[in-house]
Residue, then its C-alpha position, 0 to 999 in steps of 0.5 A: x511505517x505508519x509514520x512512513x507516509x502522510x503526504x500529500x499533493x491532496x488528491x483522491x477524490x470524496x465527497x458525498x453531496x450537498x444541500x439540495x434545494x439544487x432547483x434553483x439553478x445558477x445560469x452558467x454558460x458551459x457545463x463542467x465536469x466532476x469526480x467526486x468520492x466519499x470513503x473511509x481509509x481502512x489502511x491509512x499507510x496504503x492510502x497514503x502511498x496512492x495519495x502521494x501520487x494520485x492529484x498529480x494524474x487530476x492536473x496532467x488531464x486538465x483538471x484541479x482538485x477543488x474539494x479534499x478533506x478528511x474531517x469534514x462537518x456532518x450535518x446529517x447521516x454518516x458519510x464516509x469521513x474523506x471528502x473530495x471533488x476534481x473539476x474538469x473542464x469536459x467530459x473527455x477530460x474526466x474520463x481520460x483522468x479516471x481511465x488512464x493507465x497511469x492512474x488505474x495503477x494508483x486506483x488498485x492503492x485506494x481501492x484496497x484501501x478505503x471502502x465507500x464510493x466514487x462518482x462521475x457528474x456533470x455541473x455548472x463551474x465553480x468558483x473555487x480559485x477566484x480569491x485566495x479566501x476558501x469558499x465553502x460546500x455543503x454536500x447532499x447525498x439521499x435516495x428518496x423513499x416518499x415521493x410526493x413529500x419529497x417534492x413538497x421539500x424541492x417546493x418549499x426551498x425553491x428560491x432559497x439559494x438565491x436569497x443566501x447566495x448559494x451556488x447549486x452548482x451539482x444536483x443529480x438524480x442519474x449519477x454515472x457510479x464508478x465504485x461503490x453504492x452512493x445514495x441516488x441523488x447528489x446536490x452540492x452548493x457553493x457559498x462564498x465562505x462558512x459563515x454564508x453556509x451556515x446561515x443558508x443551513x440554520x435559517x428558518x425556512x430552511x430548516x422548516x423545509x428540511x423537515x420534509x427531506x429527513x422525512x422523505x429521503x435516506x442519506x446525508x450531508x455534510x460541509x467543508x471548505x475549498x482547497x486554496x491555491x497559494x502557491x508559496x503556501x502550498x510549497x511549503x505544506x509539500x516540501x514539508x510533507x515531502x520530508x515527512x515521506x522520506x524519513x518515515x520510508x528511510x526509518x522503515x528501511x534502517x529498522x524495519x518493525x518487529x512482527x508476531x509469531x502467529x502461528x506454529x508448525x503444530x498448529x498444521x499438524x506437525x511436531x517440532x522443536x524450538x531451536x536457537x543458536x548464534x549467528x557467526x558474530x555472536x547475535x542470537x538467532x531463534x527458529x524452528x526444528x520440523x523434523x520429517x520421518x526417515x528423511x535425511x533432506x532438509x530445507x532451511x528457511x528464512x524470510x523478507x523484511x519485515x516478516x519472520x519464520x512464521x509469516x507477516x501479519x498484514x491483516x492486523x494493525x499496525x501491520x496492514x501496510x503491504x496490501x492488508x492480507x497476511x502472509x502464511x509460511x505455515x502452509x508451504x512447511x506442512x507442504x514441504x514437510x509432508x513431502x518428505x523435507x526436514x525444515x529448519x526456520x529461522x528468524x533473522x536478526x533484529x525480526x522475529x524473536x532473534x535478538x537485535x544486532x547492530x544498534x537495531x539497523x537492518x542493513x539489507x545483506x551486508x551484515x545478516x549474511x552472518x545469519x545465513x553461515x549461522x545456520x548453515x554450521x548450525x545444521x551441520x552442528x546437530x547430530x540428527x542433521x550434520x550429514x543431511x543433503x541441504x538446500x536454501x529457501x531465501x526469501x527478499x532480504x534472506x535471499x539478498x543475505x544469501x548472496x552476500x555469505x556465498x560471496x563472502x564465504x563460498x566454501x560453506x556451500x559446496x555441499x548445498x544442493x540447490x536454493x529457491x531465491x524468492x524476490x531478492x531486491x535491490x533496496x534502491x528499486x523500490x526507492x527510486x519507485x517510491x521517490x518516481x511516483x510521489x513526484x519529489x524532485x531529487x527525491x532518491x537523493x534525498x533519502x538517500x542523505x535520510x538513509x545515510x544520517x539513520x544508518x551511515x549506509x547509502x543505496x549503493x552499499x546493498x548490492x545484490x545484482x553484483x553479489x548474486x554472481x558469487x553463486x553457483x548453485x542450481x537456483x530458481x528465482x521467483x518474482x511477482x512481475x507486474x510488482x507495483x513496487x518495483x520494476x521487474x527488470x531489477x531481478x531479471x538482472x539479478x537472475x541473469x547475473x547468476x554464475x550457475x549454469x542450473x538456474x530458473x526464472x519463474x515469474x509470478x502472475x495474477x497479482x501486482x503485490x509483491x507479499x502475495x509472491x510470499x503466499x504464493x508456492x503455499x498456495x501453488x507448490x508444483x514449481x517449489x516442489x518439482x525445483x527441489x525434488x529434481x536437485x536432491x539426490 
């Protein structure tokens, strides 16, 4: 999913500071307002999911984004590599953009994934969207360690803005910060293009006075060009990157991405054994035996997509995708198995180390409930487990697959005890989410089409609101509630749809990522280790 989503409505806001002989003030007749940002994106898929999203939440508070770009000139010192500014015509307006609720559920996207700093300042209005030719910004950003040679510098640039046409539009010594630590004083001046920029910059006087600034100051300046407001142009570079969007999400949902096993049960101090056997048309599935001294219950897990038994290993690359954290099932076995559970842990087909099925298509249930069955007839193949009392862990696209085998084959449960589903989904709810904050008109439609040429399946063929009826085992659902990935209510409503009378719904916390519902009865196993104890016998 790192090819998922390079879209963008270009927003998030980055700049670092101008040029800063800033005494020499353009005369303007109303003060605007600017958020200004300077970072590094360290998960360029997460940031791409906020990016998506986050100019549209600049516009609906009456703003416009002037600045953005990802590679800008560096002149001096090492800002952080994105750049960009919104202007705002008040400071009611800026701050009703920063604080709104909407755009602090985008904000937790950027803020985990890029590291630097975001600003508010007052200046004089920019002439950005006057022509259809892209003016250009040089940007200063120091803190000042010498004073006194410091003010021989703003003496020797006094005038030179005038006399190459720049615009000192933003200097500030008393920045309002929002996040992060930028340097003290901040200058930005506009010119009428680059070439203007750099004769301002390299010229004699300039680069003489600069001399005393370096000398003076800590920090760094870089240029770069306005953004430029073509709507015809601006049509295309979106519908372009709106396709981009799609297809790369529809590709991460047809064929998911294979992850490593990282870790092994005896890593945590247990002994086990690795196991394979067939899912019931033949794919090749292979997993774990953790075998528990005189205990005749066992537990057989698998796991959502992308993931495998071991885990998700989102704190590396390529994987950092789904908040960069990883995601450890290991604590939660050495849990269950010190309390006295066996445990078997499979890898889904097409995950893992289990062999690929389908042509490689991960179909969200329709056809991994041949995995479930698999192990199922595994466990009750093996001499050391056929006469086990069993119960299910079925996580996200385990659990989905859950529902799909008691469906189609509800004589293989009779004997299970009980089964903890954690985070069983629609596929389609995180679509319409996906597609509903990226703002693409018919945007479920169209992945939809996108799905369906990568697949033959559509949205409507994974169904496990209405497959969750065929079960009627004692079941505890688990969700994280406030998931910024889906709403709750699609579970509420698997939950409800449940045909056994002993069910749990237990709402996960403290958290709006959805992979920390995989850590969480690891790190929190009373509910996981109560559910399971009151239904073996």
């Amino acid at each position: 999913m790192n090819k998922v989503i390079t879209v963008s409505i270009k927003i998030c806001f980055a700049f670092a500071s101008m040029l800063s002989s800033a005494q020499v003030k353009t005369p303007t007749t109303a003060k605007h307002y600017f958020v200004i940002a300077n970072y590094d994106v360290k998960d360029r898929t997460l940031y791409n999911q906020y990016n998506q999203v986050a100019s549209s939440f600049v516009t609906k508070s009456n703003g416009k984004v002037i600045v953005y770009n990802e590679n800008p000139t560096v002149l001096e010192g090492k800002p952080g590599a994105l750049i960009a500014i919104a202007e705002f015509a008040t400071l009611v307006d800026a701050e009703s953009f920063y604080n709104s609720k909407e755009y602090n559920v985008a904000k937790k996207l950027r803020i985990s994934a890029t590291e630097g700093w975001v600003i508010l300042t007052e200046g004089d209005a920019t002439d950005a969207f006057t022509s259809n030719q892209p003016k250009a910004y040089q940007f200063i950003n120091y803190t000042i360690k010498d004073r006194p040679v410091y003010n021989k510098y703003m003496k020797a640039t006094t005038g030179l803005g005038k006399k190459y046409g720049a615009k000192f539009f933003i200097f500030n010594e008393k920045l309002t910060v929002l996040e992060g630590n930028p340097e003290a004083v901040l200058g930005v001046a506009e010119f009428a293009g680059l070439a203007e920029a750099e004769k301002f910059y390299n010229s004699q006087e300039y680069t003489s006075a600069r001399q005393l600034r370096l000398t003076s100051t800590q920090g760094w300046a870089l240029r770069t060009i306005s953004l430029i407001q073509n709507s015809e142009t601006m049509d295309t570079q979106n519908n372009a990157k709106n396709t981009e969007f799609i297809n790369g999400m529809a590709e991460l949902m047809a064929h998911s991405i294979r992850t490593p096993i990282l870790h092994t049960p005896d890593q945590y101090g247990m002994t086990y054994e690795d196991i394979f056997f067939p899912a019931i048309d033949g794919v090749p599935l292979e997993g774990w035996f953790i075998p528990a001294k005189n205990s005749d219950k066992l537990i057989i897990a698998n796991h959502p997509m992308p993931a495998n038994r071991s885990g998700y290993p989102g704190h590396l690359e390529p994987w950092k995708i789904f908040g960069g954290f990883e995601v450890n099932f290991l604590p939660e076995y050495k849990i269950l198995h010190d309390a006295g559970y066996n445990i078997i842990a499979y890898d889904m087909r097409n995950h893992g180390r289990s062999g690929a099925g389908n042509g490689g298509i991960v179909a969200h249930g329709v056809v991994e409930y041949r995995d479930v069955i698999g192990s199922l007839r595994y466990a009750r193949s093996r001499p050391d487990t056929k006469d086990m009392q069993i119960a299910l862990y079925s996580r996200c696209l385990g659990a989905n697959s859950t529902f799909v085998a008691m469906d189609k084959y509800p004589e293989e449960f009779k004997n299970i005890t009980s089964m903890i589903a954690l985070q069983p989904s629609p596929p389609r709810a995180f679509v319409k989410t996906a597609m509903d904050n990226a703002k693409i008109p018919n945007g479920y439609e169209l992945f939809d089409e996108a799905l369906k040429m990568k697949t033959g399946y559509v949205l409507d063929d994974f169904r496990p609101m209405e497959n969750s009826k065929a079960d009627h085992l004692p079941t505890m659902v688990a969700q994280v509630k406030a998931d910024l990935s889906m709403p709750f209510q699609y579970v509420e409503e698997i939950y409800n749809n449940i045909s056994a009378k002993d069910k749990k719904l237990f709402w996960i916390e403290g958290t709006d990522q959805r992979f920390q519902g995989y850590n969480y009865f690891g790190q929190n196993p009373k509910v996981m280790l109560d559910w399971f104890a009151t239904h073996f016998k």
